[in-house]
C-alpha positions in Angstrom: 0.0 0.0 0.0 1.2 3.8 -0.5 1.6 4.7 3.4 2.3 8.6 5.4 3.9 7.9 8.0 3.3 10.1 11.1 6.0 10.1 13.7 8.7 11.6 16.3 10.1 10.4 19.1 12.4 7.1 19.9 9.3 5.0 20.4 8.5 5.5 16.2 11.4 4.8 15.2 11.2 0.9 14.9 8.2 1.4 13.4 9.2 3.2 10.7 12.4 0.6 10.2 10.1 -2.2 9.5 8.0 0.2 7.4 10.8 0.8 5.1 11.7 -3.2 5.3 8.3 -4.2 4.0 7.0 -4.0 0.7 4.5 -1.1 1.3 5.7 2.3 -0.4 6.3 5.3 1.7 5.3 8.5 0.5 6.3 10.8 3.0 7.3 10.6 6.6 5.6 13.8 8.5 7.4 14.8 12.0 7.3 17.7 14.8 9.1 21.1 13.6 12.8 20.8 14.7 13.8 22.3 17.7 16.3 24.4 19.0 17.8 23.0 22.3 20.6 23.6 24.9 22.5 26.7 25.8 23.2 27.1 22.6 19.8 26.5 21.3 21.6 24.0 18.3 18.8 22.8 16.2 17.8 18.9 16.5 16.2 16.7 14.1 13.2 14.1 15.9 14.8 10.8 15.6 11.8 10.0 12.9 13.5 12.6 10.5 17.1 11.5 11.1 15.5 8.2 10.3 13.6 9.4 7.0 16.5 11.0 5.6 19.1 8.5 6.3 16.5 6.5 4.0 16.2 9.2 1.3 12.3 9.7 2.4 10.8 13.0 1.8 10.3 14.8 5.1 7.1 17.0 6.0 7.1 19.4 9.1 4.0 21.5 9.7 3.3 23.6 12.9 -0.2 22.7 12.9 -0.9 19.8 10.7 -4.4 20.2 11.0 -4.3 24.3 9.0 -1.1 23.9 7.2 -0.7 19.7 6.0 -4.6 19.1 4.7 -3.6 20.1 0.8 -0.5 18.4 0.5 -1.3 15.2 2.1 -4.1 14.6 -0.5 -1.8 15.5 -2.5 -0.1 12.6 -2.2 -3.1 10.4 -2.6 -1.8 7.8 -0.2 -4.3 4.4 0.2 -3.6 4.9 4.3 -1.4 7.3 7.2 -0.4 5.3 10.0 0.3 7.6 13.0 2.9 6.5 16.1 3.4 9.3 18.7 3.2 12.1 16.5 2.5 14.5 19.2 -0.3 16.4 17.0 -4.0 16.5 17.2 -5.5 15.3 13.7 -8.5 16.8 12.5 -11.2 14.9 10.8 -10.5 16.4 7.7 -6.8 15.1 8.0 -8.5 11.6 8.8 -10.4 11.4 6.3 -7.8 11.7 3.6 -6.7 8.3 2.7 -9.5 5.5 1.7 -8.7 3.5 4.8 -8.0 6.6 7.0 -5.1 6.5 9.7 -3.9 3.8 11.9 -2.3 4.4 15.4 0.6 2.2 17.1 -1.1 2.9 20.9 1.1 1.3 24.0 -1.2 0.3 25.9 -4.2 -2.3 26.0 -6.9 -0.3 25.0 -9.2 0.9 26.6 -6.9 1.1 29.5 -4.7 4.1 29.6 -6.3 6.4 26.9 -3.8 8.8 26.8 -0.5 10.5 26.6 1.7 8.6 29.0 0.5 5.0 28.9 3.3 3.2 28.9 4.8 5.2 32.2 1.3 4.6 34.7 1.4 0.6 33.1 4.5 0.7 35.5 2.9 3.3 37.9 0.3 1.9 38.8 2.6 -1.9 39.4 0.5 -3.5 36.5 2.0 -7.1 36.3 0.9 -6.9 32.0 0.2 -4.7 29.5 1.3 -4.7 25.2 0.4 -2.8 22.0 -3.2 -2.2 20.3 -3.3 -1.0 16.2 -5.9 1.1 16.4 -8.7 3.4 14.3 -7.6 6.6 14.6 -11.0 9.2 15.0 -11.6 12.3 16.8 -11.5 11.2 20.3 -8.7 10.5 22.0 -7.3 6.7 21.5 -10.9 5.7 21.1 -11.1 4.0 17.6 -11.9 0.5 16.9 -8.9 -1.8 18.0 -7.6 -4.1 14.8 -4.8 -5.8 16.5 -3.4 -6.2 20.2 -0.4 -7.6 21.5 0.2 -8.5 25.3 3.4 -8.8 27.3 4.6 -8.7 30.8 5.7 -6.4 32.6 9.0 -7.1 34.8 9.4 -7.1 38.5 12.0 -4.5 38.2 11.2 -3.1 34.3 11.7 0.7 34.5 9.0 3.0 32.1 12.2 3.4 29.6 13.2 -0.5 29.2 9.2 -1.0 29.0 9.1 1.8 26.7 12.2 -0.1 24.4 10.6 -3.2 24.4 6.7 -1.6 23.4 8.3 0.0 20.1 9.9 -3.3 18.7 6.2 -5.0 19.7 4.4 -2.1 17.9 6.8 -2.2 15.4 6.4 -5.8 14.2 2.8 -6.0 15.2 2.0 -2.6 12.8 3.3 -4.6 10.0 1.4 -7.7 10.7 -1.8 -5.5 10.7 -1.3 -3.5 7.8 -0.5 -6.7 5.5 -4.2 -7.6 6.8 -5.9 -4.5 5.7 -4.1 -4.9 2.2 -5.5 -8.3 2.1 -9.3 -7.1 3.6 -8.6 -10.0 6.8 -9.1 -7.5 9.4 -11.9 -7.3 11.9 -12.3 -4.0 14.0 -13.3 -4.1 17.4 -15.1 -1.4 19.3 -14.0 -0.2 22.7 -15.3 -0.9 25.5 -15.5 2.7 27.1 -16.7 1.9 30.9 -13.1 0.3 31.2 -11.8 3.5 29.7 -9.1 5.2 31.8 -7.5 8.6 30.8 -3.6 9.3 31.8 -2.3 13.0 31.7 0.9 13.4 30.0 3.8 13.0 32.9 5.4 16.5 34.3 9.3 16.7 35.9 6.8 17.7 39.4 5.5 14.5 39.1 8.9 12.8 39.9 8.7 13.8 43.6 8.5 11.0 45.4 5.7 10.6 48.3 7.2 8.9 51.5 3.8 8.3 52.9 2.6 6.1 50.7 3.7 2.1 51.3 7.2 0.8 49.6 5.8 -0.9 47.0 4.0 2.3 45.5 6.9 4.4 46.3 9.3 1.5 44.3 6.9 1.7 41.4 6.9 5.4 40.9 11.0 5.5 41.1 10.1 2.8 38.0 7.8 4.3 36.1 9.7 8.0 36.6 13.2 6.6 35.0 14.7 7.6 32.9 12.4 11.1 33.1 11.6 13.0 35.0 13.4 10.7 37.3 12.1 10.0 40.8 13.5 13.3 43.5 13.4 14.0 47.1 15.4 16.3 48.9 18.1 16.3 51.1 19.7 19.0 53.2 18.3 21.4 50.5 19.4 19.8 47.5 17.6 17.7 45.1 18.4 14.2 45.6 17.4 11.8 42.2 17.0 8.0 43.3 17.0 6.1 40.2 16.5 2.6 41.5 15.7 0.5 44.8 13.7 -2.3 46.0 11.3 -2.4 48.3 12.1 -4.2 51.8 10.2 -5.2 55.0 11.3 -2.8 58.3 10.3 -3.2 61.5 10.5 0.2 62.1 8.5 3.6 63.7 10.3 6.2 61.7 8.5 8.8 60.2 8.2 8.4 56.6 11.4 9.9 53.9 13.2 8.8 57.5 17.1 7.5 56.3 16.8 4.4 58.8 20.1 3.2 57.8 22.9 4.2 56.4 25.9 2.1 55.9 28.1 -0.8 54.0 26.7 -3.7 55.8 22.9 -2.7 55.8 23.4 0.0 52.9 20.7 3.2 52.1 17.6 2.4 53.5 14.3 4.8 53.9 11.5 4.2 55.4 7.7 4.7 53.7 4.6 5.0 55.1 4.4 0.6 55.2 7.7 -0.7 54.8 10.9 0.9 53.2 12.7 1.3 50.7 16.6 0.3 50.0 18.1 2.8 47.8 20.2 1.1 45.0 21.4 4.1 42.5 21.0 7.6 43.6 22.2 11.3 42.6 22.4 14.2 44.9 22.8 17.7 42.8 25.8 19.0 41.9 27.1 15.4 42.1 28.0 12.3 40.0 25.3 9.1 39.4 26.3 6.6 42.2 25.5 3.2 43.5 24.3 3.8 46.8 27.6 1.9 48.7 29.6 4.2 46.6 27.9 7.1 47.6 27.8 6.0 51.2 31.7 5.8 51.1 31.2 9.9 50.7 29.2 10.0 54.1 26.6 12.3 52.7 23.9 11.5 54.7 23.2 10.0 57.9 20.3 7.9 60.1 17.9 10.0 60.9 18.1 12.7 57.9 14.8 13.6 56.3 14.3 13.1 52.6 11.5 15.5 51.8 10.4 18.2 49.0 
């Protein structure tokens, strides 16, 4: 089929690998507007375009897609658009382009975790399983007919960003497995079931600070599903103190909770929660290096009986 691909980030790229692998023509690959990042605001291509141009594709960037690509992309008279975090609201107009519309690579199993962050409240919220659904794209948000799902589990210790890896190959593979189908007229669309609908906001570096009242195991998912952004942070002494991984452990114990409850070699980093506590694996205090927590004990930076709060 002649395909638009719609794309930005990491997670599209493996996507749009297969994409170029298969048989099915690409037209154009459209991606966010490069931006101009760092101190010395240096202008960056999205991965998707580095991607597409490696690959000799032609490259469309539109501010709004929905005033300025309408003309153009039926222009192009493409049979479908398959869309994988774009990062663009589509206008029915735009949808209705192609004969069979646009297709969207979703990480989550819809209708759970409609939404911009799926992937990180799937860790979150300690799901044990979660996957991939091809989906319908129309006006609402993620709520189009499903035409494929894939399910894996989730990992004991899986961070958001090695889920994240692992849900772009799945989408990837499963994206081509769906649009061979609609080529061949095999698929079935399935409508969602909207009472199981749950909406997720998009994730915001505030929502890394980590809430020592609530139990261990809530407090060891959200350093999960925080990494690699906006990371999990407390504070310390003043300074913002990143905890990148730990594991939840059982403690007798009647500290208060963001108590430090030990703090040495034998017994290493441990804080206590609201239930339980937490031992501190990898951690970085600002203004200082990434360190496993013996290494960082070595430096005597903190103490039994500090407070880690924000």
């Amino acid at each position: 089929m002649r395909v638009v691909f719609l794309g930005t980030p990491d997670f599209a790229v493996p996507s749009l690998q297969l994409l170029i692998k298969s048989h099915h023509e690409i037209l154009a690959v459209v991606t966010q507007p490069d931006k101009a990042v760092g101190r010395k605001q240096e202008i960056t291509f999205s991965p998707v375009k580095k991607l597409a141009l490696e690959n000799g594709l032609k490259v469309l960037q539109y501010n709004k897609i929905r005033l300025e690509g309408v003309e153009e992309l039926k222009s192009l008279n493409a049979d479908i658009m398959i869309s994988c975090a774009y990062g663009q609201i589509l206008s029915q107009e735009i949808i209705d382009i192609c004969p069979h519309g646009i297709i969207n690579v979703h990480g989550s199993l819809l209708p759970k975790y409609r939404g911009a962050a799926p992937i990180q409240y799937a860790v979150l919220n300690g799901d044990k399983e979660t996957g991939v659904t091809i989906m319908q794209t129309e006006i609402g948000i993620d709520t189009g007919d499903m035409l494929s799902v894939r399910k894996t589990p989730i990992g004991n210790n899986e961070t958001a960003g090695e889920l994240f890896d692992r849900l772009s190959v799945i989408g990837a593979e499963l994206l081509i497995e769906t649009l061979d189908k609609i080529e061949e007229g095999t698929i079935t669309p399935i409508k969602q079931d909207d009472t199981k609908a749950t909406h997720v906001k998009m994730i915001k570096k505030e929502d890394g600070v980590i809430d020592w009242t609530k139990d261990c195991t809530q407090v060891f998912n959200h350093i999960r599903g925080m990494n690699p952004w906006p990371c999990a942070f407390t504070g310390l002494n003043g300074k913002v103190l990143k905890i990148m991984s730990a594991e939840a452990v059982k403690a007798n114990q009647t500290a208060a909770p963001g108590c430090v409850i030990s703090a040495d070699l034998n017994d290493g980093l441990v804080v206590a929660c609201g239930q339980g506590a937490l031992q501190i694996l990898q951690l970085q205090l600002e203004g200082g290096k990434r360190l496993m927590a013996r290494d960082f004990l070595l430096g005597r930076k903190i103490n039994v009986g500090d407070l880690l709060k924000w």
